[in-house]
Structure formats: structure tokens, C-alpha cells
C-alpha positions as CSV (number, residue, x, y, z in Angstrom):
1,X,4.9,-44.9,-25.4
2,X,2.9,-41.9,-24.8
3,X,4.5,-40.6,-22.0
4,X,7.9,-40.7,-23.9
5,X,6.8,-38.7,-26.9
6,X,4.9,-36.2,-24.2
7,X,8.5,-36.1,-22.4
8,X,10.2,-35.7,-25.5
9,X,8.2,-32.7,-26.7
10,X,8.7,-30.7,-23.1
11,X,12.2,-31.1,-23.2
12,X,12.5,-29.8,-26.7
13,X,10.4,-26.8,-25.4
14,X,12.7,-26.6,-22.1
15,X,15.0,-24.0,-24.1
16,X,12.9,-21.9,-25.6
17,X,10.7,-21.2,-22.5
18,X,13.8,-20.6,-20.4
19,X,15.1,-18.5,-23.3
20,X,11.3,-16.8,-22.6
21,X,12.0,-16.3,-19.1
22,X,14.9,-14.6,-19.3
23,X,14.5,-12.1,-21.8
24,X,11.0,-10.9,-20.0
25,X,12.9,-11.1,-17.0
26,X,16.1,-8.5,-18.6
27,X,13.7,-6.6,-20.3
28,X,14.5,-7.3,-23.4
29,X,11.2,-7.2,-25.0
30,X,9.7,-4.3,-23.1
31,X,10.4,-2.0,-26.0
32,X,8.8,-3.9,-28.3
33,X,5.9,-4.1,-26.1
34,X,5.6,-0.5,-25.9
35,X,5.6,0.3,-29.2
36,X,3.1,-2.6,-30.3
37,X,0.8,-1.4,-27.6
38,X,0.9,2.5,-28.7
39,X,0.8,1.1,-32.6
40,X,-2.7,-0.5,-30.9
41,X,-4.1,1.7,-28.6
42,X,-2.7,5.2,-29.4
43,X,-2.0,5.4,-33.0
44,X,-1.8,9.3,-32.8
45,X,1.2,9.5,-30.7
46,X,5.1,9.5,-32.0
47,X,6.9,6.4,-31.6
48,X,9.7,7.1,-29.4
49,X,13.0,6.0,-30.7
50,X,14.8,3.1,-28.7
51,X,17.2,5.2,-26.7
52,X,14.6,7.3,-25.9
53,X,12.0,5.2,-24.8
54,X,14.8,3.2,-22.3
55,X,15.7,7.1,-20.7
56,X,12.3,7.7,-20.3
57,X,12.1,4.6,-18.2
58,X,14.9,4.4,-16.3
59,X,13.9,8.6,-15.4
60,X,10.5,7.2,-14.4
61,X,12.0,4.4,-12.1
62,X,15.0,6.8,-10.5
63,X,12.3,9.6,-9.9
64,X,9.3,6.8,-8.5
65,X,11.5,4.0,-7.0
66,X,8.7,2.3,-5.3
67,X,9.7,-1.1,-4.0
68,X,12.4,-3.1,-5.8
69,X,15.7,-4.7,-4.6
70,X,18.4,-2.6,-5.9
């Protein structure tokens, strides 16, 4: 009976951790991220708006391409 309930409960997190895995893998959460780590550690600086902070980095990776597959 135990393993059924543990069975039950991963499958009814299946969605939500592949839902997890895609959005860190698009990106989606990296500006939140940013702005939660300056809130944190560098309270003195400007937030950068959401546009901004997405030209910044996409400047920063076309200027440093380092390794990556596209």
C-alpha cells in the first residue's frame, strides 16, 4: 500500500517539476533571479527594468560567446 501512495505522490509532482525544468531551461525565471539577488546583495544599485535587463544580457552573450551551441 505504501508504495502506491509514494507512486501516487511523484506522479502528481511529475508536472510541476517538468514545468520547473523548462522554464529554468527558457530562461524564464532569470529575471526574477536577478532582481532578487540585487534586492539581497546590492541593495544600493537601480533595478533594471525588464527590457533592459534581457538587452543587457543578450549584449553580454553576443559580445562574450564563449561555448554554447547556437
Amino acid at each position: 500500500m505504501t508504495y502506491v501512495a509514494d507512486f501516487s505522490r511523484t506522479l502528481l509532482k511529475l508536472p510541476r517539476a517538468i514545468w520547473w525544468y523548462l522554464t529554468e531551461l527558457m530562461g524564464d525565471t532569470a529575471y526574477a533571479k536577478y532582481v532578487a539577488h540585487l534586492r539581497a546583495h546590492h541593495p544600493d544599485k537601480d533595478v533594471p527594468t525588464e527590457r533592459e535587463y534581457w538587452r543587457a544580457r543578450y549584449a553580454e552573450q553576443d559580445a562574450n560567446p564563449g561555448a554554447r551551441c547556437c
